[in-house]
TORVEX-922583 format. One record per residue: residue in three letters; x, z, y of N, C-alpha, C, CB in turn. Coordinates in steps of 0.001 Angstrom, whole numbers, always signed. Glycine has a CB too. Layout:
N
r type Ala | nc1 X | nc3 Z | nc2 Y | cac1 X | cac3 Z | cac2 Y | cc1 X | cc3 Z | cc2 Y | cbc1 X | cbc3 Z | cbc2 Y .
...
//
This chain:
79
r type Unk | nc1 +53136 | nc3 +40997 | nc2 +25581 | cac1 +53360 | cac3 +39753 | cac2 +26278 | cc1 +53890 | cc3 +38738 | cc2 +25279 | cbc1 +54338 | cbc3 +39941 | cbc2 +27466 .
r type Unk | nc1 +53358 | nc3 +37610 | nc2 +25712 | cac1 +53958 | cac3 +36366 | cac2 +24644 | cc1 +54975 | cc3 +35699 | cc2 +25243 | cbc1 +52901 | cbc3 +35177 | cbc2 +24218 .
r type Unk | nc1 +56617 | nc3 +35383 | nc2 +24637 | cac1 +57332 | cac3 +35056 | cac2 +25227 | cc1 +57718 | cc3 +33866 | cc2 +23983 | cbc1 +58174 | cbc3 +36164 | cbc2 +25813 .
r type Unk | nc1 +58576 | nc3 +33127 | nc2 +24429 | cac1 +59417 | cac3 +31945 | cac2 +23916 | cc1 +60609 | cc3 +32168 | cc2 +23839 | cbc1 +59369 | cbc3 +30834 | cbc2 +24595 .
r type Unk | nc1 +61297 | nc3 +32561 | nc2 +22925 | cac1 +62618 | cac3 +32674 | cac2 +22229 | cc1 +63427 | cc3 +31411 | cc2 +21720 | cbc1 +62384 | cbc3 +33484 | cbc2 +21084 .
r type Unk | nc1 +64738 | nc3 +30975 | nc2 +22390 | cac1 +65517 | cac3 +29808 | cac2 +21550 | cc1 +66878 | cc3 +31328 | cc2 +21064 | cbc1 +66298 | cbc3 +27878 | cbc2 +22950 .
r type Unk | nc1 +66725 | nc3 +30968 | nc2 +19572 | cac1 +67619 | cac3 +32033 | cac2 +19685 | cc1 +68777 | cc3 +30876 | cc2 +17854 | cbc1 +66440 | cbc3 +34293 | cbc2 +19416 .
r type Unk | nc1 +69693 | nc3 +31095 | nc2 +17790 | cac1 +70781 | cac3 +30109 | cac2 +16723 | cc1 +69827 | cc3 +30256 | cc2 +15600 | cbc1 +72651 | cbc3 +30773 | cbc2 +16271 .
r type Unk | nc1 +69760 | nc3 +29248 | nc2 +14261 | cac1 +69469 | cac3 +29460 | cac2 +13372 | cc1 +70071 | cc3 +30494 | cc2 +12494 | cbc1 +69406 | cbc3 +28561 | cbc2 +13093 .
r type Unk | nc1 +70811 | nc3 +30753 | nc2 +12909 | cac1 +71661 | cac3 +31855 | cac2 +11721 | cc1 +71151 | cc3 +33488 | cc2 +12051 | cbc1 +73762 | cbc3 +31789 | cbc2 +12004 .
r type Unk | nc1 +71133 | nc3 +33183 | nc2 +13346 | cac1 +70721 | cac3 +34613 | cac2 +13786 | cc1 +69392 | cc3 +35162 | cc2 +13448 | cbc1 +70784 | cbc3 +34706 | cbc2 +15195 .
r type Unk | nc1 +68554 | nc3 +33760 | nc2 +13274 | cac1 +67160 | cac3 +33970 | cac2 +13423 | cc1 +66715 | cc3 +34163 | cc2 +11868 | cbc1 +66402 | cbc3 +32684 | cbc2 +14246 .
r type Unk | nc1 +67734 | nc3 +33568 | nc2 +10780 | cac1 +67344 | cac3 +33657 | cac2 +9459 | cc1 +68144 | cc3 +35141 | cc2 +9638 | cbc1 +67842 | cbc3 +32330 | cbc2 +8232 .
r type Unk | nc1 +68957 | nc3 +35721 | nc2 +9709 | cac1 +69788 | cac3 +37191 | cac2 +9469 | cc1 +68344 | cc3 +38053 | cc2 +10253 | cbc1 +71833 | cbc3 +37381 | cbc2 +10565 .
r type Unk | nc1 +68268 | nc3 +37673 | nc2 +11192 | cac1 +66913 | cac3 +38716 | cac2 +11345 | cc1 +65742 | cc3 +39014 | cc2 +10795 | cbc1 +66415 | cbc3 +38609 | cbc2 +12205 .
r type Unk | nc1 +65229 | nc3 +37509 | nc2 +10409 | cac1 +64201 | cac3 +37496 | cac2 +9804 | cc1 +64064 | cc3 +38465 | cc2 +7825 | cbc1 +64049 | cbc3 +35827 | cbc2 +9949 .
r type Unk | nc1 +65332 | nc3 +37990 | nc2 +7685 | cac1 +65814 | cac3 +39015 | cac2 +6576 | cc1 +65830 | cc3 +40749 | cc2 +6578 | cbc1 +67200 | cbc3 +38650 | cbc2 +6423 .
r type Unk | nc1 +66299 | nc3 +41098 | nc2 +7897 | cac1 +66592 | cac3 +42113 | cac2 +8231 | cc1 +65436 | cc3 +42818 | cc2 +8115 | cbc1 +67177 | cbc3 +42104 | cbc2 +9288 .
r type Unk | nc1 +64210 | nc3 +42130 | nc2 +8636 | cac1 +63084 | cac3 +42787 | cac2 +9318 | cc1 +62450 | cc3 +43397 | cc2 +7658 | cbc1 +61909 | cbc3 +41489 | cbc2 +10444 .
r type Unk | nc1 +62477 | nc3 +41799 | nc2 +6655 | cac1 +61661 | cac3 +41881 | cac2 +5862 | cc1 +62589 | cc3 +43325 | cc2 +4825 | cbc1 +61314 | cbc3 +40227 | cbc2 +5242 .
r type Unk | nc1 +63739 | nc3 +43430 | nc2 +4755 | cac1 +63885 | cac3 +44215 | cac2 +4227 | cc1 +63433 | cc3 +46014 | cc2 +4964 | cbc1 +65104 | cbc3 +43764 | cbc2 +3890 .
r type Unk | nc1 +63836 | nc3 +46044 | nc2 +6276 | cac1 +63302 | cac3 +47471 | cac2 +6457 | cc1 +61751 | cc3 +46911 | cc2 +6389 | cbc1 +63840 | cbc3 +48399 | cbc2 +8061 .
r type Unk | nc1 +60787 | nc3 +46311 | nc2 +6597 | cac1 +59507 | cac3 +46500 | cac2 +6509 | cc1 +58741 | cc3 +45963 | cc2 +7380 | cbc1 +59262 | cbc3 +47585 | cbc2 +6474 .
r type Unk | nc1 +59882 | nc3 +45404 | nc2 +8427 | cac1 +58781 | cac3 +45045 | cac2 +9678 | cc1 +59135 | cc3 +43986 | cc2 +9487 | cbc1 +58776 | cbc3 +45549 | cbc2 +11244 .
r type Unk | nc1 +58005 | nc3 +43446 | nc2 +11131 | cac1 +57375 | cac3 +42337 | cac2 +11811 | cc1 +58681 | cc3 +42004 | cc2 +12231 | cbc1 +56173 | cbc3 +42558 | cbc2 +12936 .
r type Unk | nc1 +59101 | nc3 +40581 | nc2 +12822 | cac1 +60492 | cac3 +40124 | cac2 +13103 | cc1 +60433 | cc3 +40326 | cc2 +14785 | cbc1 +60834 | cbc3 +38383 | cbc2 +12501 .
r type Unk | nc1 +59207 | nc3 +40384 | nc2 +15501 | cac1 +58540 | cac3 +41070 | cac2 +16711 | cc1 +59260 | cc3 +42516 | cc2 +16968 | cbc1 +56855 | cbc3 +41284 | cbc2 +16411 .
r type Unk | nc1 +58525 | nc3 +43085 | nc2 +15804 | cac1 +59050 | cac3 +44644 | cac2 +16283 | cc1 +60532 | cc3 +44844 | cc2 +15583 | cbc1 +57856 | cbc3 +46048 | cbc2 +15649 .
r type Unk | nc1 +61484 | nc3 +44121 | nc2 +14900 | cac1 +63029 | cac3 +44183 | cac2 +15365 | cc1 +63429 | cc3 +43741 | cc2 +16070 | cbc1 +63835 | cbc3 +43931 | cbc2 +14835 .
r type Unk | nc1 +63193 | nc3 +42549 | nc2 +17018 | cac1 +63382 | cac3 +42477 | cac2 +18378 | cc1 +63695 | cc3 +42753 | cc2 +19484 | cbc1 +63053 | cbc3 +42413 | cbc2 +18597 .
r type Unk | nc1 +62495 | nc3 +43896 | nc2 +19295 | cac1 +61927 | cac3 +44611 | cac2 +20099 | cc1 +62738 | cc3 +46018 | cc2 +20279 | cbc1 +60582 | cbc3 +44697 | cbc2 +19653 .
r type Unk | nc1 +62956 | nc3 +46878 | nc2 +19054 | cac1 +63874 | cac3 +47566 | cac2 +18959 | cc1 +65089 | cc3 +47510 | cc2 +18984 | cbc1 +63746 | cbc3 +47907 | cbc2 +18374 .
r type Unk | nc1 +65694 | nc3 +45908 | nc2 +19132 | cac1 +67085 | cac3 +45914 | cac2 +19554 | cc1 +67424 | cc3 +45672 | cc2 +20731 | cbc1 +67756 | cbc3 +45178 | cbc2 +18960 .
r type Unk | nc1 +66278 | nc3 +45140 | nc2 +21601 | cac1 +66577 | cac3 +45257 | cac2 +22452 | cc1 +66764 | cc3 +46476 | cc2 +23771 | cbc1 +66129 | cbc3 +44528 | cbc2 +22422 .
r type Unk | nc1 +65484 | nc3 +46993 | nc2 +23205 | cac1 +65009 | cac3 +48131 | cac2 +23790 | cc1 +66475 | cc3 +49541 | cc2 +23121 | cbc1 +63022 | cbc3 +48330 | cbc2 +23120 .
r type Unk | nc1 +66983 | nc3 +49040 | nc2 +22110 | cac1 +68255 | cac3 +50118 | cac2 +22114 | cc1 +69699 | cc3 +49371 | cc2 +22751 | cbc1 +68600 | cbc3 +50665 | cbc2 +20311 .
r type Unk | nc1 +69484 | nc3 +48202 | nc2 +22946 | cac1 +70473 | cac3 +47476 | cac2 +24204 | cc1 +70205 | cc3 +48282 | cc2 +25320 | cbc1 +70117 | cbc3 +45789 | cbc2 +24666 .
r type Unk | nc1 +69150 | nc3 +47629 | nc2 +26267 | cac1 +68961 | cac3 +48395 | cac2 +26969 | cc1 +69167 | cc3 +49943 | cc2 +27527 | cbc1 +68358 | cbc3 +48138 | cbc2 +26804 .
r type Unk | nc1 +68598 | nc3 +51025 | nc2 +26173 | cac1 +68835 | cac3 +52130 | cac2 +26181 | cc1 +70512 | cc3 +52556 | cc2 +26303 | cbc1 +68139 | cbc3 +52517 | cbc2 +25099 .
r type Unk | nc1 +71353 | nc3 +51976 | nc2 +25838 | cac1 +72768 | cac3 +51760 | cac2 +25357 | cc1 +73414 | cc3 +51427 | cc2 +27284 | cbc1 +72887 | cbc3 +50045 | cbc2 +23848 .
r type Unk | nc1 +72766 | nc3 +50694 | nc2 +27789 | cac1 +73132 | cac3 +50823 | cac2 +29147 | cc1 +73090 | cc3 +51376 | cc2 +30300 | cbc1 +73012 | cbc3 +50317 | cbc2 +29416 .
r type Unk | nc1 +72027 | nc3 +52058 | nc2 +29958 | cac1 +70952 | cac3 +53391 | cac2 +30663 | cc1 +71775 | cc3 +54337 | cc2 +30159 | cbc1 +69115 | cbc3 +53659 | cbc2 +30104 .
r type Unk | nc1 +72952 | nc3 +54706 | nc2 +28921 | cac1 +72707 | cac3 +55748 | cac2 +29080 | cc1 +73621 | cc3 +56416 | cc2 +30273 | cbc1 +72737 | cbc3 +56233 | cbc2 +27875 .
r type Unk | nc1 +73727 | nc3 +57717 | nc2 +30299 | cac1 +74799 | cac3 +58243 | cac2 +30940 | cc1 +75577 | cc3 +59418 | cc2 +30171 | cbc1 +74311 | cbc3 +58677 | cbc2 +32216 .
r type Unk | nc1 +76714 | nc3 +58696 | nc2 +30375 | cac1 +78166 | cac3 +59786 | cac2 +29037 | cc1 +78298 | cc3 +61156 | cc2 +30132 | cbc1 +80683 | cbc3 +58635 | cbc2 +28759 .
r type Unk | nc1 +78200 | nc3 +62006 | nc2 +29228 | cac1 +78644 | cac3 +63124 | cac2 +29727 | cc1 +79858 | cc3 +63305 | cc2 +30205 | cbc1 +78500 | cbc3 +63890 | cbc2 +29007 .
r type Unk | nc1 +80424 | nc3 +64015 | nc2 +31368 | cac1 +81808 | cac3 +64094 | cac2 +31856 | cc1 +82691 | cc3 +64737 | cc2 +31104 | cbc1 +81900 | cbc3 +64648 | cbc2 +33018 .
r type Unk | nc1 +83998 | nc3 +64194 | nc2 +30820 | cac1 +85174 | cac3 +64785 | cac2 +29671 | cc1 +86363 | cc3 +65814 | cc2 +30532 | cbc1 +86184 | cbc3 +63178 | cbc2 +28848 .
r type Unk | nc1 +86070 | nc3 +66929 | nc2 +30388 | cac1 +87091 | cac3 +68030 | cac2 +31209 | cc1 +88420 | cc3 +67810 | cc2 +30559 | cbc1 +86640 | cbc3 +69796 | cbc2 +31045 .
r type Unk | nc1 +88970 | nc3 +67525 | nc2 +31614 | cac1 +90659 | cac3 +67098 | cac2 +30793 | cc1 +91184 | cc3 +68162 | cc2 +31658 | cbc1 +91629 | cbc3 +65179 | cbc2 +31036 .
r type Unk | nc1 +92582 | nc3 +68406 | nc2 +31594 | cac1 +93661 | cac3 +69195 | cac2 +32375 | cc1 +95176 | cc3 +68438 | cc2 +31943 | cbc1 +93600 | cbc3 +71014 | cbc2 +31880 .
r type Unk | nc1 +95386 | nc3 +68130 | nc2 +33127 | cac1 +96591 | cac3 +67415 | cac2 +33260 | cc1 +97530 | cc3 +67864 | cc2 +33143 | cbc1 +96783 | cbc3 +66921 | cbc2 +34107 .
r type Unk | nc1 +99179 | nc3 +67532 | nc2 +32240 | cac1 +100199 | cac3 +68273 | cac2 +32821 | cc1 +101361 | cc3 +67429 | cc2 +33466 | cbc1 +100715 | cbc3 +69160 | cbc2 +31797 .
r type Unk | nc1 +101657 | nc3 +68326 | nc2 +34981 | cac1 +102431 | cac3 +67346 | cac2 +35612 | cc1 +103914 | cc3 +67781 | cc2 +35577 | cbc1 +101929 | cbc3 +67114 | cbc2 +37034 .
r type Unk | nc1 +104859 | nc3 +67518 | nc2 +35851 | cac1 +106542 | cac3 +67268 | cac2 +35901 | cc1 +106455 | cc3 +68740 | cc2 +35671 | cbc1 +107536 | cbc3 +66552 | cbc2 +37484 .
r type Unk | nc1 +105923 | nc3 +69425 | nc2 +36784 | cac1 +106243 | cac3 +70648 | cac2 +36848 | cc1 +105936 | cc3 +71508 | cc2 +35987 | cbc1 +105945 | cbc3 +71028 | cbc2 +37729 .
r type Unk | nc1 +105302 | nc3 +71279 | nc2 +34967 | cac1 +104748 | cac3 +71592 | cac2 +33979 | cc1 +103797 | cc3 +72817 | cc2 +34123 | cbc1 +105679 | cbc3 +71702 | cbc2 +33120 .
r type Unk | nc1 +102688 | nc3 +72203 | nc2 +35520 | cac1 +101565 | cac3 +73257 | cac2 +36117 | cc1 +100499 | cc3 +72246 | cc2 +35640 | cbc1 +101563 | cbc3 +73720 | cbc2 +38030 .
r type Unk | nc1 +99160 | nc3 +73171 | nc2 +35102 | cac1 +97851 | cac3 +72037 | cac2 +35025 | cc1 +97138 | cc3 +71967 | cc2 +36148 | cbc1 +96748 | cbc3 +72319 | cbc2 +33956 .
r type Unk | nc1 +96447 | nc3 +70492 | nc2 +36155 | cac1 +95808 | cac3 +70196 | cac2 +37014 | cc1 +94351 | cc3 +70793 | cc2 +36528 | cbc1 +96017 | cbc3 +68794 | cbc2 +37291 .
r type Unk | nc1 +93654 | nc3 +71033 | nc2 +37164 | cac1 +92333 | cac3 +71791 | cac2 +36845 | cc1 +91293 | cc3 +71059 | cc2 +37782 | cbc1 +92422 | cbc3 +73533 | cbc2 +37182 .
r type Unk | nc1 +89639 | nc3 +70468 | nc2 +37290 | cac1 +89281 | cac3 +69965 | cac2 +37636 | cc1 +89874 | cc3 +68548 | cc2 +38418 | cbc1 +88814 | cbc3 +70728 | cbc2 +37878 .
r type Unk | nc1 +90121 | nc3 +67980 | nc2 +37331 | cac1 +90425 | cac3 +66660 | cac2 +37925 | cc1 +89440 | cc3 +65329 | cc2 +37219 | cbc1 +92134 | cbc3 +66414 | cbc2 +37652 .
r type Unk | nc1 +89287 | nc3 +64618 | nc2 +37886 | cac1 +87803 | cac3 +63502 | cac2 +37594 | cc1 +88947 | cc3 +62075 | cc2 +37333 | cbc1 +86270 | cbc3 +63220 | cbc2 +39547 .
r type Unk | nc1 +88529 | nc3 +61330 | nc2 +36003 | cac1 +88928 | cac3 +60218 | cac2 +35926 | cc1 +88285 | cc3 +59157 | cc2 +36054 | cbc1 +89370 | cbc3 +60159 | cbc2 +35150 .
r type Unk | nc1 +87258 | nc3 +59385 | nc2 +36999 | cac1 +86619 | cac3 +58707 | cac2 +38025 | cc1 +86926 | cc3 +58343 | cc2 +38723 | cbc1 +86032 | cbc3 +58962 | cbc2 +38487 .
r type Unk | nc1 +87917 | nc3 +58978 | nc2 +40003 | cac1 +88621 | cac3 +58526 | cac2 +41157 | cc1 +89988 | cc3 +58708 | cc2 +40594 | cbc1 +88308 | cbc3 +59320 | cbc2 +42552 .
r type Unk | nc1 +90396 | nc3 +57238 | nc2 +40741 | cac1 +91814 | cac3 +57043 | cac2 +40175 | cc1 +92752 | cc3 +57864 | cc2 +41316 | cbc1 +92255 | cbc3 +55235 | cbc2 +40023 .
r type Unk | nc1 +92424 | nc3 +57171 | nc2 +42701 | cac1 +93262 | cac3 +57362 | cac2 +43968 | cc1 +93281 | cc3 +59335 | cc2 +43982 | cbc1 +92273 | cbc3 +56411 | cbc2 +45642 .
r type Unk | nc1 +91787 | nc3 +59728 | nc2 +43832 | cac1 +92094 | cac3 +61594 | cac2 +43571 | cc1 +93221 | cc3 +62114 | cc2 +43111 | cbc1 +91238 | cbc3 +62283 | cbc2 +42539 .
r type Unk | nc1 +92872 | nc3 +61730 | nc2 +41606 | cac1 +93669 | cac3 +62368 | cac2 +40516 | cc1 +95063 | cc3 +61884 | cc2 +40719 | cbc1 +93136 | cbc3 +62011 | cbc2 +39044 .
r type Unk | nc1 +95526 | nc3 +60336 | nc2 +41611 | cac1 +97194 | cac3 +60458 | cac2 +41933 | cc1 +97222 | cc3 +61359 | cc2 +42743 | cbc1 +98016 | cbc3 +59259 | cbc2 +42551 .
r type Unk | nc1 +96272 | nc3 +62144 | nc2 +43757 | cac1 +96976 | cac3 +62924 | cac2 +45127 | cc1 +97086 | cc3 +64020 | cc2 +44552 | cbc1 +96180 | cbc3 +63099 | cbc2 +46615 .
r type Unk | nc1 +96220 | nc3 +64334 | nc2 +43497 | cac1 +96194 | cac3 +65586 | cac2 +42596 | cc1 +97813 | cc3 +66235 | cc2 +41692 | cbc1 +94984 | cbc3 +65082 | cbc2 +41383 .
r type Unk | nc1 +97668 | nc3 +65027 | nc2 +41198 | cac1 +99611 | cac3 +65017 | cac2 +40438 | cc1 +100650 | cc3 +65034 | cc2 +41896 | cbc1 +100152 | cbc3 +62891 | cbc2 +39245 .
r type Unk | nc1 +100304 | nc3 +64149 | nc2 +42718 | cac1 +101405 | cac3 +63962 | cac2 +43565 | cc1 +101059 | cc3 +65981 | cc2 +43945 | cbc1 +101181 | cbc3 +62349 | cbc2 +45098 .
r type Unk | nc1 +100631 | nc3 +66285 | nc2 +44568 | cac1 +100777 | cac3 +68007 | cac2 +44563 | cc1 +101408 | cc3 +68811 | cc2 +44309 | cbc1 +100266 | cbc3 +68569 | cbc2 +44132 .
r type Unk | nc1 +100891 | nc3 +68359 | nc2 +42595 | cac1 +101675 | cac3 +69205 | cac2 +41925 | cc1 +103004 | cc3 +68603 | cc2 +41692 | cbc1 +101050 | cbc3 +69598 | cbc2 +40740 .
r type Unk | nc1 +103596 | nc3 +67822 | nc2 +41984 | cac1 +105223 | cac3 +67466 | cac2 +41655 | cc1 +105947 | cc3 +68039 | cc2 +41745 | cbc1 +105846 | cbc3 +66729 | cbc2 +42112 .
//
Protein backbone atom coordinates (compact mmCIF):
# COMPACT_ATOMS: atom_id res chain seq x y z
CA UNK A 1 0.00 0.00 0.00
CA UNK A 2 1.13 3.56 -0.74
CA UNK A 3 0.90 5.78 2.16
CA UNK A 4 2.00 9.51 2.96
CA UNK A 5 4.29 10.00 5.81
CA UNK A 6 4.96 13.68 7.57
CA UNK A 7 7.48 12.44 9.78
CA UNK A 8 10.57 15.56 11.58
CA UNK A 9 13.50 16.12 9.48
CA UNK A 10 15.86 14.72 11.87
CA UNK A 11 14.16 11.60 12.20
CA UNK A 12 13.82 11.14 8.61
CA UNK A 13 17.65 11.92 7.87
CA UNK A 14 18.63 9.34 11.17
CA UNK A 15 16.58 6.81 9.30
CA UNK A 16 17.43 7.28 6.09
CA UNK A 17 21.09 6.70 7.37
CA UNK A 18 20.12 3.83 9.32
CA UNK A 19 18.60 1.99 6.45
CA UNK A 20 21.57 2.77 4.15
CA UNK A 21 23.91 1.44 6.56
CA UNK A 22 22.19 -2.06 7.40
CA UNK A 23 21.35 -2.33 3.58
CA UNK A 24 17.91 -1.52 3.14
CA UNK A 25 15.16 0.37 1.50
CA UNK A 26 14.05 3.29 4.05
CA UNK A 27 10.37 1.40 3.24
CA UNK A 28 11.47 -1.77 4.65
CA UNK A 29 12.94 0.00 8.05
CA UNK A 30 9.78 1.40 8.52
CA UNK A 31 8.22 -1.26 8.12
CA UNK A 32 10.14 -3.32 10.55
CA UNK A 33 9.82 -0.82 13.21
CA UNK A 34 6.81 -0.67 13.15
CA UNK A 35 5.72 -4.02 12.77
CA UNK A 36 8.22 -4.70 16.03
CA UNK A 37 6.11 -1.75 17.79
CA UNK A 38 3.33 -3.38 17.21
CA UNK A 39 4.69 -6.86 17.99
CA UNK A 40 6.08 -5.20 21.39
CA UNK A 41 2.30 -4.61 22.25
CA UNK A 42 0.89 -7.88 21.26
CA UNK A 43 3.11 -9.39 23.24
CA UNK A 44 2.06 -11.29 26.30
CA UNK A 45 4.72 -11.50 29.49
CA UNK A 46 4.68 -14.57 31.03
CA UNK A 47 3.29 -14.73 34.71
CA UNK A 48 6.08 -14.10 37.61
CA UNK A 49 5.44 -16.74 40.64
CA UNK A 50 6.28 -14.70 43.63
CA UNK A 51 5.58 -15.92 47.37
CA UNK A 52 4.91 -13.42 49.79
CA UNK A 53 6.07 -13.06 53.32
CA UNK A 54 3.57 -11.79 55.72
CA UNK A 55 3.95 -10.47 59.60
CA UNK A 56 3.54 -13.86 60.48
CA UNK A 57 6.24 -14.91 58.76
CA UNK A 58 3.91 -17.70 56.70
CA UNK A 59 4.16 -17.59 52.65
CA UNK A 60 1.59 -16.70 50.62
CA UNK A 61 1.44 -19.27 47.79
CA UNK A 62 -0.13 -18.58 44.58
CA UNK A 63 -0.77 -15.13 44.76
CA UNK A 64 -1.40 -12.93 41.34
CA UNK A 65 -0.14 -9.30 41.12
CA UNK A 66 -2.81 -8.82 38.96
CA UNK A 67 -5.56 -8.36 41.43
CA UNK A 68 -4.32 -5.86 43.79
CA UNK A 69 -7.72 -6.12 46.02
CA UNK A 70 -6.82 -10.44 46.05
CA UNK A 71 -3.47 -10.35 47.11
CA UNK A 72 -4.58 -7.60 50.16
CA UNK A 73 -7.31 -10.34 51.32
CA UNK A 74 -4.54 -12.83 50.82
CA UNK A 75 -1.97 -10.99 53.41
CA UNK A 76 -4.89 -9.78 55.44
CA UNK A 77 -5.30 -13.90 56.21
CA UNK A 78 -2.39 -14.47 56.85
CA UNK A 79 -1.83 -11.69 59.62
Amino acid sequence: MKTTLYLADDLMRDAEEQAAKDGMSLTKLIECAVRGYLDELNRVSEPIEIQLLTKNCGFISDASLADRNALYALMEIQD
